[in-house]
mmCIF file of the N, C-alpha and C atoms, coordinates in Angstrom:
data_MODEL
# 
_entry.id   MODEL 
# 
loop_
_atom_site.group_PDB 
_atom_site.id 
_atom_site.type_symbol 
_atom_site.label_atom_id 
_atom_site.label_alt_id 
_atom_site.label_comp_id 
_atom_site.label_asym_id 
_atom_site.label_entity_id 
_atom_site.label_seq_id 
_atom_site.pdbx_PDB_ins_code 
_atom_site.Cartn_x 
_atom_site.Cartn_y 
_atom_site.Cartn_z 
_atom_site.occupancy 
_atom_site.B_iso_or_equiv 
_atom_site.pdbx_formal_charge 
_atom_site.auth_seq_id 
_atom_site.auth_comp_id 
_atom_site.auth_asym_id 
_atom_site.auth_atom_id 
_atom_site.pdbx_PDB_model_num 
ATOM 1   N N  . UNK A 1 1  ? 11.482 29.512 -11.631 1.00 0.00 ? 1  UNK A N  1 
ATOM 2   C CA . UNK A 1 1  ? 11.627 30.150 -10.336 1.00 0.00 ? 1  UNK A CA 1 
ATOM 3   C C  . UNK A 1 1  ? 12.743 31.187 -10.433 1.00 0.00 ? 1  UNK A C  1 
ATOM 4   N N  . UNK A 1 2  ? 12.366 32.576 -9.941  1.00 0.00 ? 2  UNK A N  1 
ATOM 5   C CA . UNK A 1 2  ? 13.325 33.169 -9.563  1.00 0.00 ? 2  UNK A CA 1 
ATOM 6   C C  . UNK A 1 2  ? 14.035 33.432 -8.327  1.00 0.00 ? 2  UNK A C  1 
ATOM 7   N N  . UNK A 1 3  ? 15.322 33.796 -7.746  1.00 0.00 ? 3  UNK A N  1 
ATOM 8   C CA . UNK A 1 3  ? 15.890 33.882 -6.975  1.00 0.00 ? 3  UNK A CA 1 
ATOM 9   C C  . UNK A 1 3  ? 16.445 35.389 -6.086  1.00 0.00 ? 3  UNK A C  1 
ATOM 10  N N  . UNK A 1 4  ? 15.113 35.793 -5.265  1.00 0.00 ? 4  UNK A N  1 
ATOM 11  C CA . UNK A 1 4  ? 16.017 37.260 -4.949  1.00 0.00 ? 4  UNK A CA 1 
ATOM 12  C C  . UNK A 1 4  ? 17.167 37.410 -3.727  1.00 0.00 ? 4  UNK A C  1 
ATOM 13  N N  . UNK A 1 5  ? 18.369 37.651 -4.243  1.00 0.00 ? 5  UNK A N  1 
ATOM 14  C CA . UNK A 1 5  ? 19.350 37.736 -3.266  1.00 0.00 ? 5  UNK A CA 1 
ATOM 15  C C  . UNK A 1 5  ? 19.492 38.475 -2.556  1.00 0.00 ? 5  UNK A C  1 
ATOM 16  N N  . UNK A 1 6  ? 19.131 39.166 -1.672  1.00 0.00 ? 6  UNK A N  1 
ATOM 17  C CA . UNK A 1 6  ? 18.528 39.962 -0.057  1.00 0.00 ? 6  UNK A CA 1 
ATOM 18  C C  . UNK A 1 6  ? 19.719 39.878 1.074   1.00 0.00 ? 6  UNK A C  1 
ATOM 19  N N  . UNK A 1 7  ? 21.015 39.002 0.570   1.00 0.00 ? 7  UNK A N  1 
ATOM 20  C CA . UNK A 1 7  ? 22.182 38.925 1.811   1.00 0.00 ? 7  UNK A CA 1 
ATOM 21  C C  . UNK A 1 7  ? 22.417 40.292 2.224   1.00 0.00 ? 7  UNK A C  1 
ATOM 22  N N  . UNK A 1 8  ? 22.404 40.703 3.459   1.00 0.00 ? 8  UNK A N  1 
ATOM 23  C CA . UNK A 1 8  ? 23.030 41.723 3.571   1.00 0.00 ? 8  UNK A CA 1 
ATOM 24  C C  . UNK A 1 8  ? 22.035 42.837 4.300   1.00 0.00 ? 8  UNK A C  1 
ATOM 25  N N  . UNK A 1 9  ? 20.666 43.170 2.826   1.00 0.00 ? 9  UNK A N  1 
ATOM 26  C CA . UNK A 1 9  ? 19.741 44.016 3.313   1.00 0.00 ? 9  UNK A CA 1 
ATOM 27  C C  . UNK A 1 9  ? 18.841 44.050 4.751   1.00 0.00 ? 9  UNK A C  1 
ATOM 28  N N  . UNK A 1 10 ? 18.592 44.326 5.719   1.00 0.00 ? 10 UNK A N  1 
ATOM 29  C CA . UNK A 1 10 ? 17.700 44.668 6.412   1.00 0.00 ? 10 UNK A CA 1 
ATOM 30  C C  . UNK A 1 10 ? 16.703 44.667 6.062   1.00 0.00 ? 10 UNK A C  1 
ATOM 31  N N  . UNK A 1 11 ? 15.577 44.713 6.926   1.00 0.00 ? 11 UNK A N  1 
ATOM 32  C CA . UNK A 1 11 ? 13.717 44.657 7.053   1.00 0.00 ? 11 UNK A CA 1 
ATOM 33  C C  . UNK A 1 11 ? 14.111 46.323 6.654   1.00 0.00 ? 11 UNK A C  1 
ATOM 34  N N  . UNK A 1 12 ? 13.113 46.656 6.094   1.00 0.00 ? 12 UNK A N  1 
ATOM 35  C CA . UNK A 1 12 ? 11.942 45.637 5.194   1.00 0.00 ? 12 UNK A CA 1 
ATOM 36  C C  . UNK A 1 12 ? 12.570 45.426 3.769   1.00 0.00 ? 12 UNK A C  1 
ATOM 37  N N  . UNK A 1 13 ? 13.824 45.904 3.536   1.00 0.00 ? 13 UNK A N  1 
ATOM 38  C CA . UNK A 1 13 ? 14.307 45.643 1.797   1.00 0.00 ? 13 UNK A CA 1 
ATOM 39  C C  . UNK A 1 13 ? 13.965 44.149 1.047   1.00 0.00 ? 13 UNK A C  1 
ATOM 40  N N  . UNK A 1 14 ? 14.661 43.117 2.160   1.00 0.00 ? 14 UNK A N  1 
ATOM 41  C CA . UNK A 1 14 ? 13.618 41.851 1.382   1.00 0.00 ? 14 UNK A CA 1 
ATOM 42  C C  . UNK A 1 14 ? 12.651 41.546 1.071   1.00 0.00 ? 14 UNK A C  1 
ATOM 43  N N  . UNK A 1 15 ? 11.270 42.065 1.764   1.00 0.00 ? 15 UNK A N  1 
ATOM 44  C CA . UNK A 1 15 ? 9.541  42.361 1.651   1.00 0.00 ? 15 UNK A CA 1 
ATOM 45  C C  . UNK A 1 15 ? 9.471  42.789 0.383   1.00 0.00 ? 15 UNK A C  1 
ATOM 46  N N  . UNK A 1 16 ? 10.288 44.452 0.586   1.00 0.00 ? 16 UNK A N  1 
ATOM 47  C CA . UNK A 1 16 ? 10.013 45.063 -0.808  1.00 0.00 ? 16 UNK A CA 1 
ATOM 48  C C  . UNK A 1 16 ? 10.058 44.194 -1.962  1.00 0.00 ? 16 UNK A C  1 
ATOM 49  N N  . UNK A 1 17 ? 12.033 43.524 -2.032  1.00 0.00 ? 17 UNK A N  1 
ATOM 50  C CA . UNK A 1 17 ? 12.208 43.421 -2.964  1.00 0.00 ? 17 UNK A CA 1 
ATOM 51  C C  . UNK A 1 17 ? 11.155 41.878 -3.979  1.00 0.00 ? 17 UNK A C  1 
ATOM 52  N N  . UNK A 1 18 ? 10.131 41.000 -2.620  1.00 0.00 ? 18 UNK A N  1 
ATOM 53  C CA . UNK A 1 18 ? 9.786  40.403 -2.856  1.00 0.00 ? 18 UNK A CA 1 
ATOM 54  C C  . UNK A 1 18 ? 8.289  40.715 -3.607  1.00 0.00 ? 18 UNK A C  1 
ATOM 55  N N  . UNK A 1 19 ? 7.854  42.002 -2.913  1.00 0.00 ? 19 UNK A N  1 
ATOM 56  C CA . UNK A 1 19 ? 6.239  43.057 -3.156  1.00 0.00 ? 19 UNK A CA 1 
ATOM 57  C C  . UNK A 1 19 ? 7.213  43.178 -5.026  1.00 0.00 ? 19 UNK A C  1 
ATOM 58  N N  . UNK A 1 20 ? 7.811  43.775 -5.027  1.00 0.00 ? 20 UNK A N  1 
ATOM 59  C CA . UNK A 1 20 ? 8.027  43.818 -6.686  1.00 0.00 ? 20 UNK A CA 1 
ATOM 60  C C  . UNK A 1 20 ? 8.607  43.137 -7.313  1.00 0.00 ? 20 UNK A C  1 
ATOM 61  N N  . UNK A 1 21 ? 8.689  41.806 -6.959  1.00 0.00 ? 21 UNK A N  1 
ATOM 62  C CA . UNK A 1 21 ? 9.234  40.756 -7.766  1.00 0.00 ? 21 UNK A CA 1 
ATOM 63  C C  . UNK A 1 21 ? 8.518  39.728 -8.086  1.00 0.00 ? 21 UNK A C  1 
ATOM 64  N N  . UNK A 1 22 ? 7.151  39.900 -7.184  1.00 0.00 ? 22 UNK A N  1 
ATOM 65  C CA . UNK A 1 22 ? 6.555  38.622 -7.548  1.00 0.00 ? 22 UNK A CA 1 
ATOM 66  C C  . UNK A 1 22 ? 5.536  38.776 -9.354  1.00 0.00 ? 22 UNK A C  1 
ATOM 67  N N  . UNK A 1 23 ? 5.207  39.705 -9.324  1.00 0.00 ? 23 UNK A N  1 
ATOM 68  C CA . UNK A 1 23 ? 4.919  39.500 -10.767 1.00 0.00 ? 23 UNK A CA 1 
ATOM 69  C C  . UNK A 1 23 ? 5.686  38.939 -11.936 1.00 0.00 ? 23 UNK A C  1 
ATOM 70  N N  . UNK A 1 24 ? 6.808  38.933 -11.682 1.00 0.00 ? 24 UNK A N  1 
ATOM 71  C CA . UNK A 1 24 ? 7.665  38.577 -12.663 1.00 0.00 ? 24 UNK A CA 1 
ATOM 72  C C  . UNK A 1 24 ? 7.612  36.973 -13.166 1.00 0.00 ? 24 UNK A C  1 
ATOM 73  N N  . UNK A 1 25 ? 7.076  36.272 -12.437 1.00 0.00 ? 25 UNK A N  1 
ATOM 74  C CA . UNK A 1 25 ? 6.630  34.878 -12.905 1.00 0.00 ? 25 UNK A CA 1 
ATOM 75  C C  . UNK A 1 25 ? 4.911  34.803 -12.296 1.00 0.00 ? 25 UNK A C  1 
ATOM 76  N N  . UNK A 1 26 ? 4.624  33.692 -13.593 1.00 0.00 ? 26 UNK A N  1 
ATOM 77  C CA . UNK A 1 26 ? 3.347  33.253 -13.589 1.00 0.00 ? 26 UNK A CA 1 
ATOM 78  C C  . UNK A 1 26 ? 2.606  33.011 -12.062 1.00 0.00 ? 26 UNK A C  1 
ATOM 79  N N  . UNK A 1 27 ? 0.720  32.763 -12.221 1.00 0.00 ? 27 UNK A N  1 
ATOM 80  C CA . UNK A 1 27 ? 0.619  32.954 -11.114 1.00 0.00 ? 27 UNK A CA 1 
ATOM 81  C C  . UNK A 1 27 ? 1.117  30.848 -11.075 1.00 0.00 ? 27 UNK A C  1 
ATOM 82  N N  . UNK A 1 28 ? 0.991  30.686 -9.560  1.00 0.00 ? 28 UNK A N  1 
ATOM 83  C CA . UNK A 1 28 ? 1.360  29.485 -9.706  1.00 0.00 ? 28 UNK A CA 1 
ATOM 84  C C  . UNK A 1 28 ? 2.604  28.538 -9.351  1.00 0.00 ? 28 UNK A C  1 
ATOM 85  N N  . UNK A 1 29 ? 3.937  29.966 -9.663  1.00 0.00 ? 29 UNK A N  1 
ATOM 86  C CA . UNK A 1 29 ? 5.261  29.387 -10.288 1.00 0.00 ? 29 UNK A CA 1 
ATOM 87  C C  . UNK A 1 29 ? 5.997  30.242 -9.006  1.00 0.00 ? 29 UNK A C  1 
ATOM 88  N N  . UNK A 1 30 ? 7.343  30.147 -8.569  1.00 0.00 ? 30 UNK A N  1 
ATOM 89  C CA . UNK A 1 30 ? 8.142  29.830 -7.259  1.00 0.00 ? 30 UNK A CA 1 
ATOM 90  C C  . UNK A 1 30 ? 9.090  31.176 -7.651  1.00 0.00 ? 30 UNK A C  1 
ATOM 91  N N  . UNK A 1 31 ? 9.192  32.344 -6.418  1.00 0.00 ? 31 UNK A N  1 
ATOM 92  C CA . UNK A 1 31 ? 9.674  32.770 -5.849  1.00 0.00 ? 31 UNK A CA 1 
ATOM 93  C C  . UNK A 1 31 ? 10.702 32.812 -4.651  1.00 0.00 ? 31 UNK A C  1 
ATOM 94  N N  . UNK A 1 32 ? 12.141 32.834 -4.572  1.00 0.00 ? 32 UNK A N  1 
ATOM 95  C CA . UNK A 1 32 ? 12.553 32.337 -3.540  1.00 0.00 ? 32 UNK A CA 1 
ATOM 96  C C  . UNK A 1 32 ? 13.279 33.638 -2.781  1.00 0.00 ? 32 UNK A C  1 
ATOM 97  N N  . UNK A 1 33 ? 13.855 34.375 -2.056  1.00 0.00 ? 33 UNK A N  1 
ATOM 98  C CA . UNK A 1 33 ? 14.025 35.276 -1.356  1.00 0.00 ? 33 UNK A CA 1 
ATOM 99  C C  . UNK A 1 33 ? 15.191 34.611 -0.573  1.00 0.00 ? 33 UNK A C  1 
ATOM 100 N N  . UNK A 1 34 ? 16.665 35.062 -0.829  1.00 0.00 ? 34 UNK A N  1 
ATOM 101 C CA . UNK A 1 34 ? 17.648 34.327 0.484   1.00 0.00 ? 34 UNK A CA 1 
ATOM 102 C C  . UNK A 1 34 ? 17.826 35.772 0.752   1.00 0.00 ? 34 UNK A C  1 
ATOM 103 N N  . UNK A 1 35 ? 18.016 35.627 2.145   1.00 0.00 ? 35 UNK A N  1 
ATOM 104 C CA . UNK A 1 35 ? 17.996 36.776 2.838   1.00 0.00 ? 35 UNK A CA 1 
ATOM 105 C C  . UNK A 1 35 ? 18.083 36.115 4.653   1.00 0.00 ? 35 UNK A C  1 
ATOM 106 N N  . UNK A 1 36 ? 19.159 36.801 4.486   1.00 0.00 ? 36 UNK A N  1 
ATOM 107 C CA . UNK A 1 36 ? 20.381 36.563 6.234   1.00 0.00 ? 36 UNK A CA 1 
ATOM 108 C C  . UNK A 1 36 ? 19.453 37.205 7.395   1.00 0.00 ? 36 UNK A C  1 
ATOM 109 N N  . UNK A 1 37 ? 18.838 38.772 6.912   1.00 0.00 ? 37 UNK A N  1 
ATOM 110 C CA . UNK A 1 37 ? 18.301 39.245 8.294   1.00 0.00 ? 37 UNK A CA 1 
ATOM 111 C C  . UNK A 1 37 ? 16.805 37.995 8.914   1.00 0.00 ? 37 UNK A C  1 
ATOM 112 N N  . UNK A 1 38 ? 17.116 37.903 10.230  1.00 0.00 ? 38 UNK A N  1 
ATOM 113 C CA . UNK A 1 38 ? 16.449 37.251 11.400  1.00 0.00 ? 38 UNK A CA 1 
ATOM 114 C C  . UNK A 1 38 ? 14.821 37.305 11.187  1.00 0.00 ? 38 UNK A C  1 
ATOM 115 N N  . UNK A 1 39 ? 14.423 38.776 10.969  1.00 0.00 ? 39 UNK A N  1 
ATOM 116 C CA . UNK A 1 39 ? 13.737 39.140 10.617  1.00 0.00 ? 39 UNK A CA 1 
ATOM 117 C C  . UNK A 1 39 ? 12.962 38.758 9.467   1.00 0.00 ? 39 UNK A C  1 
ATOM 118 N N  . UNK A 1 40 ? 13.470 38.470 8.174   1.00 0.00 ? 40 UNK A N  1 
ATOM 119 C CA . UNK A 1 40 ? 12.438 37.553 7.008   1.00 0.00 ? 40 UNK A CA 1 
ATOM 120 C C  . UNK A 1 40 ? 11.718 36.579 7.393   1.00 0.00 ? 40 UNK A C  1 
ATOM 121 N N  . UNK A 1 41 ? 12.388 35.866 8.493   1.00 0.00 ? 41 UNK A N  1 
ATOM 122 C CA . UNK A 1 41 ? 11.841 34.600 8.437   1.00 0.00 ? 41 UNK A CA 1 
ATOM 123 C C  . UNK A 1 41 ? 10.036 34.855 9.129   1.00 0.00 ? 41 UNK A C  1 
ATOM 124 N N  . UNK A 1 42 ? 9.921  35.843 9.641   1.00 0.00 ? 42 UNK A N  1 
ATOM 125 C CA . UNK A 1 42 ? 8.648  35.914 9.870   1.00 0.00 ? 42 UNK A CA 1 
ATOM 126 C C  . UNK A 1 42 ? 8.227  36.562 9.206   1.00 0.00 ? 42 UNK A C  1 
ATOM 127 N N  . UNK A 1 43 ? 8.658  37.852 8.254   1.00 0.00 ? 43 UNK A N  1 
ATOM 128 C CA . UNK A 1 43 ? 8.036  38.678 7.274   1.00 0.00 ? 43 UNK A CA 1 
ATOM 129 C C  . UNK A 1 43 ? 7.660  38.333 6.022   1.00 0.00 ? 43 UNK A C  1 
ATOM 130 N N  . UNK A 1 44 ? 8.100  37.242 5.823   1.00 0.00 ? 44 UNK A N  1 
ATOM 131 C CA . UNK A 1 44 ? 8.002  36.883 4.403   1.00 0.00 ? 44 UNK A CA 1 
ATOM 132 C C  . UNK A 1 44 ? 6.729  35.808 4.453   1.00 0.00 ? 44 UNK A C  1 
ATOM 133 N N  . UNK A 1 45 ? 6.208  35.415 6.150   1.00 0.00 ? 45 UNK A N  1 
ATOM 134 C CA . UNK A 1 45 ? 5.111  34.829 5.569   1.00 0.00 ? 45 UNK A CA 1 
ATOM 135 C C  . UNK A 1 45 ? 4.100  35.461 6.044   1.00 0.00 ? 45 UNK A C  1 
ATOM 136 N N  . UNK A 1 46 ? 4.288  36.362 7.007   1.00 0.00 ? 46 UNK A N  1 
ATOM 137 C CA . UNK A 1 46 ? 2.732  37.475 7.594   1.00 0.00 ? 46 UNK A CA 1 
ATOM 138 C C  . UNK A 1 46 ? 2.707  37.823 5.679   1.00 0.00 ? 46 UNK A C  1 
ATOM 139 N N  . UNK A 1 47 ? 3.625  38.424 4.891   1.00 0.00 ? 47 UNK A N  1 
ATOM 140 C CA . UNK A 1 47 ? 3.289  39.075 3.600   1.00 0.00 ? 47 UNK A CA 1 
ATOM 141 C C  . UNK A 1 47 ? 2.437  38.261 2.826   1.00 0.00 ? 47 UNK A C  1 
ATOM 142 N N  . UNK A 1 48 ? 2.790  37.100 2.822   1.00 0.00 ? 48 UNK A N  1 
ATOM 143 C CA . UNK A 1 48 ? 2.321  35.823 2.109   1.00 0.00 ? 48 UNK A CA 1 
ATOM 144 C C  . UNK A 1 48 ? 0.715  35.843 2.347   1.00 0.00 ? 48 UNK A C  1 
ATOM 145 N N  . UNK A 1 49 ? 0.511  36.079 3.880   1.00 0.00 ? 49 UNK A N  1 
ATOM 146 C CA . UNK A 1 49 ? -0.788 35.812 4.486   1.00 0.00 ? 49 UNK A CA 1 
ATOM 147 C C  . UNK A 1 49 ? -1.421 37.228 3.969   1.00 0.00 ? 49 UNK A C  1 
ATOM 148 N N  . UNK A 1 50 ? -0.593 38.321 4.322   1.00 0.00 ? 50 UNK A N  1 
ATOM 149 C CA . UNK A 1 50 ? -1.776 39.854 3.679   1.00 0.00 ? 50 UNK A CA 1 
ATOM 150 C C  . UNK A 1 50 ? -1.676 39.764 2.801   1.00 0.00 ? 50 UNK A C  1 
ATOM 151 N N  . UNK A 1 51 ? -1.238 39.198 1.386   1.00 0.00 ? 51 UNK A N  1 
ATOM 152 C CA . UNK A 1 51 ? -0.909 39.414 -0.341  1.00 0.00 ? 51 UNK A CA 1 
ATOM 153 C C  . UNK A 1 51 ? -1.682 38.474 -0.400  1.00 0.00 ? 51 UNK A C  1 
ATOM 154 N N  . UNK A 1 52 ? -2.200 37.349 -0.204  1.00 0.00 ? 52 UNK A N  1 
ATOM 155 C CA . UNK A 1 52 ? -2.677 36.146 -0.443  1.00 0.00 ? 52 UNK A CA 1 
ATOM 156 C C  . UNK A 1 52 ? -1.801 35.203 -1.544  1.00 0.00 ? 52 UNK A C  1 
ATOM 157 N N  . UNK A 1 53 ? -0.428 35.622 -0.869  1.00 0.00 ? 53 UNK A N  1 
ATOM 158 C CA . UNK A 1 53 ? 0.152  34.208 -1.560  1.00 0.00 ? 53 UNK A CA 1 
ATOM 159 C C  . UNK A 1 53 ? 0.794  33.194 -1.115  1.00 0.00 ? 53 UNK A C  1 
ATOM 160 N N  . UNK A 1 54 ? 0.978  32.160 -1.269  1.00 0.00 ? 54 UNK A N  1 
ATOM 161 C CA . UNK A 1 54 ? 1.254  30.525 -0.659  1.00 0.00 ? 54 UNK A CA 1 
ATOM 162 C C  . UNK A 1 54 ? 2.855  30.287 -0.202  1.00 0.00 ? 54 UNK A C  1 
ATOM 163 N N  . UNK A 1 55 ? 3.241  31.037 1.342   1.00 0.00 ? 55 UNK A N  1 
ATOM 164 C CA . UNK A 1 55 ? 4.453  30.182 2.002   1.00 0.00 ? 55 UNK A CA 1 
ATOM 165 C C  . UNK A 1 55 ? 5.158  29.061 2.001   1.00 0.00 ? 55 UNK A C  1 
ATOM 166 N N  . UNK A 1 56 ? 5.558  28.878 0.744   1.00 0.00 ? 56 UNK A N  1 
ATOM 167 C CA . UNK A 1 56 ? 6.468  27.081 0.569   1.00 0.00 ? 56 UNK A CA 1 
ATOM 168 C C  . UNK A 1 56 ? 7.059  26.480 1.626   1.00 0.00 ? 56 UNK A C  1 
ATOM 169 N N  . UNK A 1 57 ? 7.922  27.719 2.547   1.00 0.00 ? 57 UNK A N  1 
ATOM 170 C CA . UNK A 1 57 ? 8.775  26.789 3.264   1.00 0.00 ? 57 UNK A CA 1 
ATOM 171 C C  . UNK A 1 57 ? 10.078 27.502 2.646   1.00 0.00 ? 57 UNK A C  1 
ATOM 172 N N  . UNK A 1 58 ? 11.233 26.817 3.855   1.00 0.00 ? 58 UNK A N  1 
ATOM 173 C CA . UNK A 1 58 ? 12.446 27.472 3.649   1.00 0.00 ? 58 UNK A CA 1 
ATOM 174 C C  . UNK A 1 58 ? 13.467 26.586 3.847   1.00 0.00 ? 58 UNK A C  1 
ATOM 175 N N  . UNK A 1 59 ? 14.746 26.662 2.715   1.00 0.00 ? 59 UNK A N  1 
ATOM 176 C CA . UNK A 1 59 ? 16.224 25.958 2.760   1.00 0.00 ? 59 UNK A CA 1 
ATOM 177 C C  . UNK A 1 59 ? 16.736 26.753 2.799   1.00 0.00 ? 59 UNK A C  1 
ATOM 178 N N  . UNK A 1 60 ? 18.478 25.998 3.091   1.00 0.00 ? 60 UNK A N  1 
ATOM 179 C CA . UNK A 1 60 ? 19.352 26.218 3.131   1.00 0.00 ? 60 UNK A CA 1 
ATOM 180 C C  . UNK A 1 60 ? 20.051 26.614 1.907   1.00 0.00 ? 60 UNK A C  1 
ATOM 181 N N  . UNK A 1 61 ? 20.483 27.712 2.085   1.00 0.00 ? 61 UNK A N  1 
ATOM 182 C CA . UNK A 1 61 ? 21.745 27.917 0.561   1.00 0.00 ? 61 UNK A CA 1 
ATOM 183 C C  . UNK A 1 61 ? 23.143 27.139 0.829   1.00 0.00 ? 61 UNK A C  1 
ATOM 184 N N  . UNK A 1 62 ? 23.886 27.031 -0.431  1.00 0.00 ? 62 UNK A N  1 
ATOM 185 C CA . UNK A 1 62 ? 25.115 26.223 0.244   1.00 0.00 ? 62 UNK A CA 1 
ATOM 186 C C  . UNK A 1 62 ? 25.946 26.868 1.095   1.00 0.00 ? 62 UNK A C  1 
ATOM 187 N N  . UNK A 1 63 ? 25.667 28.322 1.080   1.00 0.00 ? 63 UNK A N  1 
ATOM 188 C CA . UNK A 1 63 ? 26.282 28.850 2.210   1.00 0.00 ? 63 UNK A CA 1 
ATOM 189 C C  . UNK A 1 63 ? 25.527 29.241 3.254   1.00 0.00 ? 63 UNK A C  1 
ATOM 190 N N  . UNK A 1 64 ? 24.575 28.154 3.832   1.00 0.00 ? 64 UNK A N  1 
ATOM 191 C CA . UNK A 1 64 ? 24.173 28.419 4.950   1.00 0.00 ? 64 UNK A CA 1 
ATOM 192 C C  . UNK A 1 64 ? 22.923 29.368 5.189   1.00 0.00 ? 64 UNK A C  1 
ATOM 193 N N  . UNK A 1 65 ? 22.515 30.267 4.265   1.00 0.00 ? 65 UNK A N  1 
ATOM 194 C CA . UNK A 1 65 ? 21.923 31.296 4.488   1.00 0.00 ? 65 UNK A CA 1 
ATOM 195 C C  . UNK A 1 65 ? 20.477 30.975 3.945   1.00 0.00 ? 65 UNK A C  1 
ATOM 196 N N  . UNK A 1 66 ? 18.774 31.011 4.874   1.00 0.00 ? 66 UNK A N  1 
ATOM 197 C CA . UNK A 1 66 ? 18.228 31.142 4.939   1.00 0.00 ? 66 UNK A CA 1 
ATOM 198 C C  . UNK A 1 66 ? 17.499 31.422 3.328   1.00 0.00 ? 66 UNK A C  1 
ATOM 199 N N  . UNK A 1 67 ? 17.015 30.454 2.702   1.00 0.00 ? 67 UNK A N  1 
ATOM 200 C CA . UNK A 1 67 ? 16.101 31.003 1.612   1.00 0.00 ? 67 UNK A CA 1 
ATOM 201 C C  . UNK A 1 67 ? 14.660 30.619 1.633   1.00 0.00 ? 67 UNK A C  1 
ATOM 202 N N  . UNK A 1 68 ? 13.900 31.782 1.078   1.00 0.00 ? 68 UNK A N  1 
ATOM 203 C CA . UNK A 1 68 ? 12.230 31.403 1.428   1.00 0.00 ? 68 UNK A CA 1 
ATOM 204 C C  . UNK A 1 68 ? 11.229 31.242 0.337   1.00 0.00 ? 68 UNK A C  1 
ATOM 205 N N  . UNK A 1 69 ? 10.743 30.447 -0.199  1.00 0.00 ? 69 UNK A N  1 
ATOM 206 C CA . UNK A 1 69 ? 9.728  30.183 -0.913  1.00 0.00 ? 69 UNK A CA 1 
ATOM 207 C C  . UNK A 1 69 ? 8.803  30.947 -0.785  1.00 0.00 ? 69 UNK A C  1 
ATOM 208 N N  . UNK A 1 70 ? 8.246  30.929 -1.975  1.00 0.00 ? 70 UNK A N  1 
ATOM 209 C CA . UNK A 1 70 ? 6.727  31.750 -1.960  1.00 0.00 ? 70 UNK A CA 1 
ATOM 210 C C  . UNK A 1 70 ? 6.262  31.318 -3.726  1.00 0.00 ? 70 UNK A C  1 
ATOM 211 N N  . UNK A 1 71 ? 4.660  30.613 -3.140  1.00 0.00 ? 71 UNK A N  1 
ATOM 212 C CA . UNK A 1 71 ? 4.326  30.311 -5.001  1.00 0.00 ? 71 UNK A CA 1 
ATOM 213 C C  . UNK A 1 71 ? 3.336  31.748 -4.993  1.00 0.00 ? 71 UNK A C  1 
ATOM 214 N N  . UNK A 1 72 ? 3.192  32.242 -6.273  1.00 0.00 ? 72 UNK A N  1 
ATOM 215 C CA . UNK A 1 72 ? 2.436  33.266 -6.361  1.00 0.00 ? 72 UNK A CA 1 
ATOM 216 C C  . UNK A 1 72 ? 1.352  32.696 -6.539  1.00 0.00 ? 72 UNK A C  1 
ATOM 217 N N  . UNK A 1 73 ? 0.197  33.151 -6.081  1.00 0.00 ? 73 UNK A N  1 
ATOM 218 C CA . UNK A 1 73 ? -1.419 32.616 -5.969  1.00 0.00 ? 73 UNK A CA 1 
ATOM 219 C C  . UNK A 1 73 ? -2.110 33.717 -7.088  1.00 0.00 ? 73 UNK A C  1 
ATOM 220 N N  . UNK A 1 74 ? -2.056 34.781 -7.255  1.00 0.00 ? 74 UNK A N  1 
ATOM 221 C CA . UNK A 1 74 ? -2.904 35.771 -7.929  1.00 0.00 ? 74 UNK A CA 1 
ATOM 222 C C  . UNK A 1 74 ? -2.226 36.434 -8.678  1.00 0.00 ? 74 UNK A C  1 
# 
């Protein structure tokens, strides 16, 4: 699994940085996205739903901050 760190950025920079990161691991294998803006938490799974890939669900970092799963499907 990789980990994209998004603290800070605004919509849509986490989308992006997730649209070009998910190739980087197998299909199958875990993507995670922490990212503070309000906003991911719904963008990262409408993307999930238009990309056709699988919304894990979301923890906590130890500092509190919002991280989001995503397994790559294709």
């Amino acid at each position: 699994m990789i980990t994209l760190d998004q603290r800070g950025r605004r919509c849509p920079l986490p989308i992006i940085a997730l649209a070009r990161h998910i190739g980087d691991v197998p299909v199958d294998e875990l993507v995670a996205v922490a990212a503070d803006d309000p906003a991911a938490r719904l963008d990262v799974q409408a993307w999930c739903r238009m990309r056709g890939h699988e919304y894990v669900g979301e923890e906590a970092a130890p500092d509190g901050v919002p991280v989001y799963t995503v397994r790559r499907r294709r």
